[in-house]
C-alpha positions as CSV (number, residue, x, y, z in Angstrom):
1,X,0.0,0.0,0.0
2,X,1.1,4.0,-0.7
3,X,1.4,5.8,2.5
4,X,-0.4,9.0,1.3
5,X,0.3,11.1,4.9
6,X,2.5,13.3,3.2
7,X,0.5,13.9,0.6
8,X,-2.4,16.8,-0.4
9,X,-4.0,16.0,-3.9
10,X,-4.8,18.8,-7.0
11,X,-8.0,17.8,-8.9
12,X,-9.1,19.3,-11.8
13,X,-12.7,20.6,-11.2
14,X,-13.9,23.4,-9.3
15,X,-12.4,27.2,-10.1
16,X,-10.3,27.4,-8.2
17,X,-9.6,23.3,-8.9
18,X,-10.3,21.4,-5.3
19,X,-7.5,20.3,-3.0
20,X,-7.9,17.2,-1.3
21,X,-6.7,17.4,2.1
22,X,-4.0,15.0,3.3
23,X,-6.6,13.3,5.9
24,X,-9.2,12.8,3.5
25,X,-6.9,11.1,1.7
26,X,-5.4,9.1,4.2
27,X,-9.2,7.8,4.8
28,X,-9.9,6.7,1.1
29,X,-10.3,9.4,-0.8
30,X,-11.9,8.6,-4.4
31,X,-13.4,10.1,-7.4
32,X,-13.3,9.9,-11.2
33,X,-9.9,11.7,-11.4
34,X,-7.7,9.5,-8.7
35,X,-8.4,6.4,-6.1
36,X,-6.1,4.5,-4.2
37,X,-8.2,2.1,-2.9
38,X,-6.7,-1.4,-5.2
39,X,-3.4,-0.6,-3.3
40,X,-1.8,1.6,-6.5
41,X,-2.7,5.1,-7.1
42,X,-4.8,6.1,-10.3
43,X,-4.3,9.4,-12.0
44,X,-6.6,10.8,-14.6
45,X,-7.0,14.1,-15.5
46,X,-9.3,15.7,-19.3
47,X,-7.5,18.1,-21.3
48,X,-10.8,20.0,-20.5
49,X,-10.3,20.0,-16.8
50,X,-9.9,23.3,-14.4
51,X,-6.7,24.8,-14.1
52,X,-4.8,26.1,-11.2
53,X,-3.6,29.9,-11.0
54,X,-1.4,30.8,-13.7
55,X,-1.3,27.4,-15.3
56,X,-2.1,26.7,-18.8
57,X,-2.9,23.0,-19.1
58,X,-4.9,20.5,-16.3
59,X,-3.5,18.4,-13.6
60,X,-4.3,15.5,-10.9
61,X,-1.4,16.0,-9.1
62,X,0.0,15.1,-5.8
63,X,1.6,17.9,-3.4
64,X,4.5,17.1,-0.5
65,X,2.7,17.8,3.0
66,X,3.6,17.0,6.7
67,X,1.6,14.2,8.5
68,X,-0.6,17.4,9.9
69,X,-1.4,18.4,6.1
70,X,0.4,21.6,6.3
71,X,2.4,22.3,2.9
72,X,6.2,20.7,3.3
73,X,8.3,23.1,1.8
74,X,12.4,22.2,2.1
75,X,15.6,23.6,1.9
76,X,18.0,21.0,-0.1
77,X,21.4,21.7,2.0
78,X,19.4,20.0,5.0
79,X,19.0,16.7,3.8
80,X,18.9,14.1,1.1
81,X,16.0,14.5,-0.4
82,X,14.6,11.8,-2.7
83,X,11.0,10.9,-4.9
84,X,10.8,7.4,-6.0
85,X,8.3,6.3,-8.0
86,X,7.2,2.6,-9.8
87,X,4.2,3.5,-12.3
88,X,2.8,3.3,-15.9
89,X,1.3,5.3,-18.3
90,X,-1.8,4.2,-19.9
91,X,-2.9,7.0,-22.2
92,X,-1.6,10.2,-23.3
93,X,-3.4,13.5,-24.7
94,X,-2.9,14.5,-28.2
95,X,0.4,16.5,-27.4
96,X,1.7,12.9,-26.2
97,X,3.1,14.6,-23.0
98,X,2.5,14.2,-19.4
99,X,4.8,15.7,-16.4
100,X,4.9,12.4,-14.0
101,X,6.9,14.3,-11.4
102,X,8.7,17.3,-10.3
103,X,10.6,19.4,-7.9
104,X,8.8,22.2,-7.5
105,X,9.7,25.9,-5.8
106,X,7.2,27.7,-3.3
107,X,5.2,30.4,-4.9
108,X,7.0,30.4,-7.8
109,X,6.1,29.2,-12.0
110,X,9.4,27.6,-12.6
111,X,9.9,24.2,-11.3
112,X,13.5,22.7,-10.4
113,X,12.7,19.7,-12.2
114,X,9.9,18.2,-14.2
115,X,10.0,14.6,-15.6
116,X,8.1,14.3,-18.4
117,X,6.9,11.1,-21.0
118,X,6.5,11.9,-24.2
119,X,4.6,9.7,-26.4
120,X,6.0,9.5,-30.0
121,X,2.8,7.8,-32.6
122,X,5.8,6.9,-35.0
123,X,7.4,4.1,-32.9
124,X,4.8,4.4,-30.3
125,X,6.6,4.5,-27.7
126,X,7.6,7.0,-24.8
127,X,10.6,9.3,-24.0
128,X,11.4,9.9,-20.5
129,X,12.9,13.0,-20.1
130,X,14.1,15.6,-17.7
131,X,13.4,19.5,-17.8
132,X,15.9,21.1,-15.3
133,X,16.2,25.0,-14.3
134,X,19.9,25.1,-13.2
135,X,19.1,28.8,-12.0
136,X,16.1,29.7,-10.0
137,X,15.3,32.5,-12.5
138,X,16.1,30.6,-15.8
139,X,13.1,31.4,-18.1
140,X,14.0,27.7,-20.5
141,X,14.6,25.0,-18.5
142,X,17.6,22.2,-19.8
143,X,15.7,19.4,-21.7
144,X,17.6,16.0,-21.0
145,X,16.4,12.7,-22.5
146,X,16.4,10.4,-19.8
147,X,15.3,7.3,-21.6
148,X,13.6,6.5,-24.4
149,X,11.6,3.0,-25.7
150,X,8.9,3.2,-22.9
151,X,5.5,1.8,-24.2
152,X,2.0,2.4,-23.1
153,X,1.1,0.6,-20.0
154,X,4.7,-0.7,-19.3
155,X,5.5,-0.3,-15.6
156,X,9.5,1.9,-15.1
157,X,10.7,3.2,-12.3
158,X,11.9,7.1,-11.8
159,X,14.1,8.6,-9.4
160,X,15.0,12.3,-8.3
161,X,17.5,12.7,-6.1
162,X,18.7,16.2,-4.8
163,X,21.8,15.7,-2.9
164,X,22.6,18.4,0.1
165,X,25.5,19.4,-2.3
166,X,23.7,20.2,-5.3
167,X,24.1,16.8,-6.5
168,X,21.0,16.0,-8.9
169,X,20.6,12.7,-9.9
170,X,17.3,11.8,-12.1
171,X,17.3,7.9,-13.3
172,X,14.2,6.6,-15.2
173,X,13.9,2.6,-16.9
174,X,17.6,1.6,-15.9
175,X,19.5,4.9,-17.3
176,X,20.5,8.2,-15.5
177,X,21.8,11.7,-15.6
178,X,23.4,13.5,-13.3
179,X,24.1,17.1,-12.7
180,X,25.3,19.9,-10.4
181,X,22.4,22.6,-10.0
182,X,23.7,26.6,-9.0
183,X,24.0,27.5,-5.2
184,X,21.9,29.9,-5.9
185,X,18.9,27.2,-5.5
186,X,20.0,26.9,-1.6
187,X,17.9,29.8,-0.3
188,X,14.3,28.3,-2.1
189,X,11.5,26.0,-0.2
190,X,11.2,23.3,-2.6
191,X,8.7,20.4,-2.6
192,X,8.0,17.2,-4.4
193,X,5.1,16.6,-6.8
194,X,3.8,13.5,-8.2
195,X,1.1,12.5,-10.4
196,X,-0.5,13.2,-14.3
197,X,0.0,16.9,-15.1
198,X,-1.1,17.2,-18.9
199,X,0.7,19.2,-21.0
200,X,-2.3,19.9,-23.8
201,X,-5.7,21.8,-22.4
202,X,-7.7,21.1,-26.2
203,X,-9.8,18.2,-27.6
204,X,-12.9,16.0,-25.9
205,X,-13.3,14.9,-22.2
206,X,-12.5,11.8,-23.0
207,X,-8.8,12.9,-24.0
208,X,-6.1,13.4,-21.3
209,X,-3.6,12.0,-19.4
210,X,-3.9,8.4,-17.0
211,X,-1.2,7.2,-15.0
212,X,-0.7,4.3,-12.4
213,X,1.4,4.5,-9.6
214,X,2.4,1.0,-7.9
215,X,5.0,2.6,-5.7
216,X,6.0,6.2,-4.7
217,X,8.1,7.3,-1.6
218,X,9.7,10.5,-0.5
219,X,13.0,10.6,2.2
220,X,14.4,13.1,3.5
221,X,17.2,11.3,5.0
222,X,19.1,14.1,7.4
């Protein structure tokens, strides 16, 4: 089973979209757009679902909290911080790209990280690939193929690790990249997301993103 106490949840419907607090999901939480209740977690979220602020596309997206459900932002010099996650994806919108995970930075629109699969119809199958700001204030984030040859519905493993030098490590489906982010990230409350964050917001409700999680931890290992 998922331990979901450190966890609030994003779902696409309401304006602004609903947040699921981390007790409600901790006692069973389920709707249309996530369950957890067959011991993996199901993501689905329409291209036509709600947005948060300043966001352009939909998501059903997980959000790091403490046991309490207050938001867990961190600091990486303080510890080794680390999201592990088992999953598949089952479908893809027409833009064949969903953002499975990310490090994201308190009240701010640029992520640390974002790993992304990208569906290609031509060999239909999935790249796994890494968006990385090295700067707080980048505008374009680095774009790093992580893997590639992922089909539909194939269970991988992914792993983001931010080291408390700077160290970040992102493996997906047996290969990895490494790299050494600026200082100048020290000083920023991150936090880990997880989930199926579409990257198209056109086409029919029954278009979008599904993903299912069969395994997904955080450390923070001090």
């Amino acid at each position: 089973m998922i331990d979901l106490a450190t966890w609030n949840l994003s779902v696409p419907v309401g304006s602004p979209p609903y947040t699921v607090e981390t007790s409600k999901l901790v006692n069973g939480f389920k709707d249309q757009y996530f369950h957890s209740d067959t011991g993996t977690l199901f993501f689905w979220t329409p291209v036509t679902g709600s947005r948060t602020e300043n966001a352009i596309y939909p998501r059903t997206e997980l959000r790091e909290t403490y046991s309490n459900g207050t938001l867990h932002n961190w600091y990486y010099p303080d510890a080794d911080n680390l999201l592990h996650a088992t999953l598949a994806v089952n479908q893809v919108p027409s833009s064949g790209k969903v953002v499975i995970g990310q490090i994201h930075a308190f009240q701010s629109q640029k992520p640390l990280v974002k790993v992304e699969y990208q569906y290609k119809t031509s060999t239909a199958t999935g790249n796994i690939v890494a968006k990385v700001r090295m700067h707080p204030d980048d505008d374009v984030a680095r774009v790093i193929v992580v893997a590639t040859g992922v089909k539909l519905d194939q269970e991988f493993n992914y792993l983001i690790h931010l080291s408390p030098g700077g160290a970040l490590g992102i493996s997906a489906a047996g290969y990895q990249w490494d790299t050494q982010i600026s200082t100048t990230w020290r000083d920023k409350p991150l936090y880990f997301k997880a989930g199926v964050y579409v990257q198209d917001n056109t086409g029919y409700t029954s278009e979008g993103g599904k993903v299912t999680f069969s395994k997904l931890d955080i450390d923070h290992n001090q």
